[in-house]
C-alpha positions in Angstrom: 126.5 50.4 112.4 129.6 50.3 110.3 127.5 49.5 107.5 126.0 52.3 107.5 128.6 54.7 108.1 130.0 52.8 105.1 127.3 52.9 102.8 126.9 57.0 103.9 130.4 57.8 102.7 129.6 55.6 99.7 126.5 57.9 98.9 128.7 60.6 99.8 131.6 60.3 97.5 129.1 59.2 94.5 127.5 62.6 95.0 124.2 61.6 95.7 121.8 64.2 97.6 121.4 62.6 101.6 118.7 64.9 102.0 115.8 62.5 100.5 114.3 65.7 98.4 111.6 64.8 96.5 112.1 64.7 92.5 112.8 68.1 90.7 109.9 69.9 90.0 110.9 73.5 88.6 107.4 74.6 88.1 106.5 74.1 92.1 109.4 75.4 93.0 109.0 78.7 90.9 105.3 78.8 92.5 107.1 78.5 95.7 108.9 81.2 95.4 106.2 83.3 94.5 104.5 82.5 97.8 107.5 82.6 100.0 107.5 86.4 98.4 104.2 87.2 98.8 104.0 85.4 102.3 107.2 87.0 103.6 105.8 90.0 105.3 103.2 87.9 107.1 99.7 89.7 105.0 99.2 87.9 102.1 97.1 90.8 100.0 94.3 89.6 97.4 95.8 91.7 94.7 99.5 89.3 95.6 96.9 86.2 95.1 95.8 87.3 91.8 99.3 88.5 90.8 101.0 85.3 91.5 98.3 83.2 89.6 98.4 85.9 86.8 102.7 85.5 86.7 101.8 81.5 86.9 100.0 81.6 83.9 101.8 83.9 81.6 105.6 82.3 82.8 104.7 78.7 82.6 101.8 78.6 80.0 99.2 77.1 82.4 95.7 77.8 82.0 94.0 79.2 85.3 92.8 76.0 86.5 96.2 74.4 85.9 98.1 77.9 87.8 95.6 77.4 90.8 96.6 73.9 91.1 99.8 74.4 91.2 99.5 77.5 93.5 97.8 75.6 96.3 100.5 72.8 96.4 103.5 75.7 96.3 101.7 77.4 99.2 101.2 73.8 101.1 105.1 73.0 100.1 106.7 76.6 101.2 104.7 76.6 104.9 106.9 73.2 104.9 109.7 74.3 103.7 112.6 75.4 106.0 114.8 77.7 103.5 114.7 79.3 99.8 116.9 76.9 99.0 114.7 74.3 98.8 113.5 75.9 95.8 116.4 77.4 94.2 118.7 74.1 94.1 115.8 73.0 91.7 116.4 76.1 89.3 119.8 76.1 89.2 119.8 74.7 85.2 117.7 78.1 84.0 119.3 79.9 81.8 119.9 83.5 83.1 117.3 85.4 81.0 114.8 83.1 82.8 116.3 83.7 86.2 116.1 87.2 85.4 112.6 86.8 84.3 111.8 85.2 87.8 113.0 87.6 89.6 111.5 90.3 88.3 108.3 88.0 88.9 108.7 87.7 92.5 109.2 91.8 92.4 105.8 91.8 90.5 104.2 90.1 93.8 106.1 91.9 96.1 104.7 95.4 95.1 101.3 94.3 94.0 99.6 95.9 96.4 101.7 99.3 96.2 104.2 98.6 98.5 107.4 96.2 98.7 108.0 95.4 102.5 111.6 95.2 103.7 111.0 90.8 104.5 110.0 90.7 100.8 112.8 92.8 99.8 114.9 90.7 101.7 113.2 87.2 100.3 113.7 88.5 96.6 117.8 89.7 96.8 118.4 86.2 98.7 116.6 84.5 95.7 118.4 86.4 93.7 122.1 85.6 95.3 121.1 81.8 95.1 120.1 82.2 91.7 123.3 83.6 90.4 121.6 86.8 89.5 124.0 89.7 89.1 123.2 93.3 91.4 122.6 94.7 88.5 120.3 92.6 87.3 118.4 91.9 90.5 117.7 96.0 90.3 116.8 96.1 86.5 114.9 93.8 87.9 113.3 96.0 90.5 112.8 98.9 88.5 111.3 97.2 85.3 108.6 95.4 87.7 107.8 99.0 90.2 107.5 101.0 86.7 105.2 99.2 84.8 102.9 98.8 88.2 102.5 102.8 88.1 
């Protein structure tokens, strides 16, 4: 027992993560956030499908196949996931430009089918907290994603 409440304060003071998260995967964790987005109002529309594996392709230069793949392991990791932050502590080394770029991604999903829902509002501006993303940003953001849809 004192062994290990020893070897946990070792692990502790040596910074190590004691939550036994898988390996960093920044890709999966972008899809993820996609899906938490588009899954955060409970209707998951097919034009929010299409939108995330058209924003999978064109962010992280996968072909379709490659963006479906990776889209049905995000959507199997986020239903086991039990906050954003699962995802964002994975992110946290993009530079802001590409944080920006995500977030404006997520917006994308969110009003895909014509309407953003306050949960997805809600998922996107947490993101974006996590993220480091500025107000201002996060609504440049908004606006640049809502005014190309129309």
């Amino acid at each position: 027992m004192l062994n290990s409440i020893t070897k946990l304060f070792k692990q502790l003071l040596e910074g190590q993560d004691l939550g036994n998260h898988n390996a960093s995967d920044p890709n999966l964790a972008i899809a993820c956030l996609l899906c938490e987005v588009a899954g955060a109002d409970h209707q998951i529309d097919e034009r929010e499908q299409n939108a995330k594996l058209h924003l999978l392709t064109k962010l992280l230069g996968l072909d379709e196949s490659g963006a479906a793949a990776l889209l049905a392991r995000a959507q199997s990791r986020s239903k086991e996931s039990a906050s954003l932050y699962d995802f964002t502590s994975q992110l946290r080394e993009l530079d802001q430009e590409t944080r920006f770029t995500l977030i404006e991604a997520m917006w994308e999903v969110a009003n895909a089918d014509g309407e953003i829902d306050p949960l997805e509002d809600s998922v996107i501006r947490k993101t974006a907290e996590l993220l480091y993303v500025d107000h201002s940003e996060f609504i440049r953001a908004k606006l640049s994603a809502t005014e190309n849809k129309s």
